[in-house]
N, C-alpha and C positions, 0 to 999 in steps of 0.2 A: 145440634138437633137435626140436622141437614143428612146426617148418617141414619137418623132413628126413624126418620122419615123415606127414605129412602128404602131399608128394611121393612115398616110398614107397607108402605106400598108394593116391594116386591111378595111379602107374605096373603097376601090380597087375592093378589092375582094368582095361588094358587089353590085352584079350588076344583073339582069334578069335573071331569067332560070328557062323558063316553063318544061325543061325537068322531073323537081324534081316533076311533078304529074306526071305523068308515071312510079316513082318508086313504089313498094310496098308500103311505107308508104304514097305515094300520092292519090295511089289509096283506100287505107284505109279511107284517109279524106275523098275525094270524096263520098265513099261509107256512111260516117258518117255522111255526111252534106245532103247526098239525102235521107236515109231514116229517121233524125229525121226534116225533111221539111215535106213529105210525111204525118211523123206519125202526125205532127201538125196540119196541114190544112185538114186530116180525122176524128182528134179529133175535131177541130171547128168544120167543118160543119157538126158534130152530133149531134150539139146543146153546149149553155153555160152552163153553173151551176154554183151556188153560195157554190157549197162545197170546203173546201179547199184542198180537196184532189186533184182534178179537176184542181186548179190552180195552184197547185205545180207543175201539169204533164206538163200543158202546157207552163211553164217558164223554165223548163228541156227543152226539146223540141224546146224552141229558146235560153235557153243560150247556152248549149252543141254546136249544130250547128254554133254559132257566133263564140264561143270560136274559134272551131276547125278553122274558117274560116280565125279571124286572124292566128291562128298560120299559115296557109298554104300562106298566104299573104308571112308573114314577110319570112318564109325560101324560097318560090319562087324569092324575090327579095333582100337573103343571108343576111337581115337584122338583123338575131340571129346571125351572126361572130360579128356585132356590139356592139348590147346586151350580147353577151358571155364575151366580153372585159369590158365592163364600167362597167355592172350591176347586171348582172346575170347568174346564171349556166341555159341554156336555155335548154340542154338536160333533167334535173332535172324535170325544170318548163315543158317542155311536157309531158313527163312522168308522173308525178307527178298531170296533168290535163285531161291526159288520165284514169289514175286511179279514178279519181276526177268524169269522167265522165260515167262510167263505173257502179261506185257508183248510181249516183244519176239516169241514163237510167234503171238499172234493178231492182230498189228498184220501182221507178217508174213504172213499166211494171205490175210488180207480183201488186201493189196497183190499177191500173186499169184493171186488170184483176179482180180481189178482186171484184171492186164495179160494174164495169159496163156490163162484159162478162156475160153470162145465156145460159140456154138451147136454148131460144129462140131470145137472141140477136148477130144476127149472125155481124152486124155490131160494136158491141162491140168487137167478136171475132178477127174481122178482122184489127181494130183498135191495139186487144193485141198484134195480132204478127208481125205485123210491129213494134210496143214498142220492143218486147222481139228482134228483130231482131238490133234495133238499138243499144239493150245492148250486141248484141252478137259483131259485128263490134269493138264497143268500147271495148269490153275484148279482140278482137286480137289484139290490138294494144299495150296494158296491157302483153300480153303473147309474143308479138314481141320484145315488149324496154327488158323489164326483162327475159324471159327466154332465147330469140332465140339470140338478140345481147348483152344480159349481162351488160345492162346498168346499172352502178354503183351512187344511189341517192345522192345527199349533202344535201338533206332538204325535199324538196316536197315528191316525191316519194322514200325516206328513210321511216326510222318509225317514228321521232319523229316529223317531219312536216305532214305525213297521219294522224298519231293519231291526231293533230289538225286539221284535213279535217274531221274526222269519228266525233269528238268530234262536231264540227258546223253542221256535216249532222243531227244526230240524235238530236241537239237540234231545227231543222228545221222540224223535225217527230214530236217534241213534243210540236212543236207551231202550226202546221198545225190540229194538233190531241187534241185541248184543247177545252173541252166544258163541259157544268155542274159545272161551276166555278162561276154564277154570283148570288148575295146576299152571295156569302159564301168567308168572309177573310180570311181565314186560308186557301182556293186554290188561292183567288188572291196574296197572300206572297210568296205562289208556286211559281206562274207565275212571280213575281219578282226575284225571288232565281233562274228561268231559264233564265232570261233576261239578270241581269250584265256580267255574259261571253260571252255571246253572242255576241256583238257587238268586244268586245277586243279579239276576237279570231282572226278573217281576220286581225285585224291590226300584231299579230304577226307573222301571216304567211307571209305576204308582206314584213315585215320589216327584216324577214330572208331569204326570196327572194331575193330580194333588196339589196347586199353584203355594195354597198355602204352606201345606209343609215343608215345600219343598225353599221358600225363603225364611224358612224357621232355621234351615238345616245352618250347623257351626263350620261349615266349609265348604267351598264352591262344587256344586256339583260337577262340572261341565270337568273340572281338574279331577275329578274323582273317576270320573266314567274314561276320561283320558288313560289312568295307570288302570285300569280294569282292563280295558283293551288291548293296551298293551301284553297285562298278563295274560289273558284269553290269546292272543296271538302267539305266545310263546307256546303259553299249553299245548294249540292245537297245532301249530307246526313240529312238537316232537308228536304229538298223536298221530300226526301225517304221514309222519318217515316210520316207526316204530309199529303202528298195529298192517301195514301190508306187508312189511316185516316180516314178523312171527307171526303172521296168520296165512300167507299164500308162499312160502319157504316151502318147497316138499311137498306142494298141493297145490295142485295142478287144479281144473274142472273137471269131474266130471263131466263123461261123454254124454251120461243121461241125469241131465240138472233141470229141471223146471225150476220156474223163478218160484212158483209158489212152496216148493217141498225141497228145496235143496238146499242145505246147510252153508255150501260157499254161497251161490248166489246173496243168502241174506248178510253172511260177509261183506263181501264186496259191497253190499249198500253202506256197509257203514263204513267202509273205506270212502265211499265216493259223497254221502254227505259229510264226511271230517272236510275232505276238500270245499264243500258247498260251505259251510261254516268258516272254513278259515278265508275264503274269498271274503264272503262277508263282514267278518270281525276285522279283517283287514282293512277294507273298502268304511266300516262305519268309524275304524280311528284312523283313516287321512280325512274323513271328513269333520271328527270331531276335531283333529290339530287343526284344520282350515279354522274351525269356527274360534277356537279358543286364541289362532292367530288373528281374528278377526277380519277376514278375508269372506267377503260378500257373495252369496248367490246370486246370479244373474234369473 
């Protein structure tokens, strides 16, 4: 009875209270849901594009805002006392998608500043700093959970669930950023060698979200993400050696390259986050063998 009571009581206490936008952290959402609306509906109506740079900014732009939108749902109507109890550490998971968004608003901002802003396109400019403005919003909220109330991570916003946020962002930079790849096998292997993690990354983030299902699961996680890592390391170290290879062989720079309009430069990005990815995939499986050896953070 001691459980059924327990549940009552936490069902109780979830009830209505528009007071919780009026707090700082409400007014932050607030803040964060108007101007990545804003920046959305300024970047449409500047016109479409078929560049993927263009379509990354504008799925930031309405996911980040959703995101935020549920979260401020469910703690308006105290539905994370719910989820705290059955599912999940909710402070984590905001935190943790604060960061998340933080990431992806000012990565996004500086890339369309990059392509679209000029001397003479003032509405490009105007577009950048409503962007830059929405990554600012999201980094207070980044500097509110961790610095100001000292919120302590269990997975998301720790290191070793970020590192697999950083690990899927920059393999999202380096599919967005993929061209000069067709007739040639040896970058479509690449592009395969960046794909299989990819997809099994968000599952294991979810599933250490997710306290419960994840000790439902028929075999130890922490050994799973172990040979995942491993694989991802192998993957990206032939992607390492292989796509500067055959892609900068016989091509040289261009004398006249802007980073925003030149085919190698956007190359060479995705040579230098393969390197950014494989530090990382490397760096999160000596830290998952540490942990699996049970060997202690200080």
């Amino acid at each position: 009875m001691g459980i059924i009571d327990d549940i009552k009581d936490t069902v109780s206490k979830a009830v209505f209270t528009p007071s919780s936008l009026l707090s700082g952290r409400g007014g932050l959402h607030a803040a964060q849901i108007l101007l990545s609306l804003v920046t959305f509906v300024l970047a449409a109506f500047r016109g479409g594009s078929t560049h993927t740079y263009w379509n990354y900014a504008m799925f930031t732009w309405a996911f980040c805002p959703i995101m935020t939108l549920i979260i401020t749902i469910i703690e308006m109507f105290k539905l994370d006392i719910i989820l705290n109890m059955f599912c999940m550490d909710w402070g984590d998971f905001t935190t943790g998608m604060a960061m998340s968004s933080t990431l992806m608003t000012v990565s996004v901002a500086i890339t369309y500043a990059n392509f679209y802003a000029c001397l003479k396109c003032l509405y490009g400019w105007i577009v950048s700093i409503f962007a830059f403005l929405c990554g600012f919003v999201y980094t207070l909220e980044v500097v509110k959970d961790k610095i100001l109330d000292k919120k302590k991570g269990s997975y998301l916003s720790a290191l070793p669930g970020f590192w697999k946020v950083m690990e899927a962002f920059v393999s999202c930079i380096i599919f967005i950023s993929l061209t000069g790849y067709r007739d040639k096998p040896a970058l479509i292997l690449c592009i395969i060698a960046y794909a299989i993690p990819f997809p099994i990354l968000p599952l294991i983030i979810a599933t250490n979200i997710l306290k419960k299902l994840k000790k439902c699961l028929p075999f130890n996680l922490d050994r799973f993400v172990f040979i995942f890592l491993v694989i991802s390391v192998v993957l990206y170290i032939f992607a390492a050696i292989v796509w500067p290879i055959f892609t900068f062989r016989n091509n040289p720079r261009p004398s006249d390259c802007p980073p925003s309009f030149c085919i190698w430069a956007i190359q060479f990005m995705v040579t230098f986050m393969t390197y950014v990815n494989l530090i990382l995939f490397t760096l999160d499986l000596i830290f998952t063998l540490l942990g699996i050896c049970e060997f202690k953070r200080t």
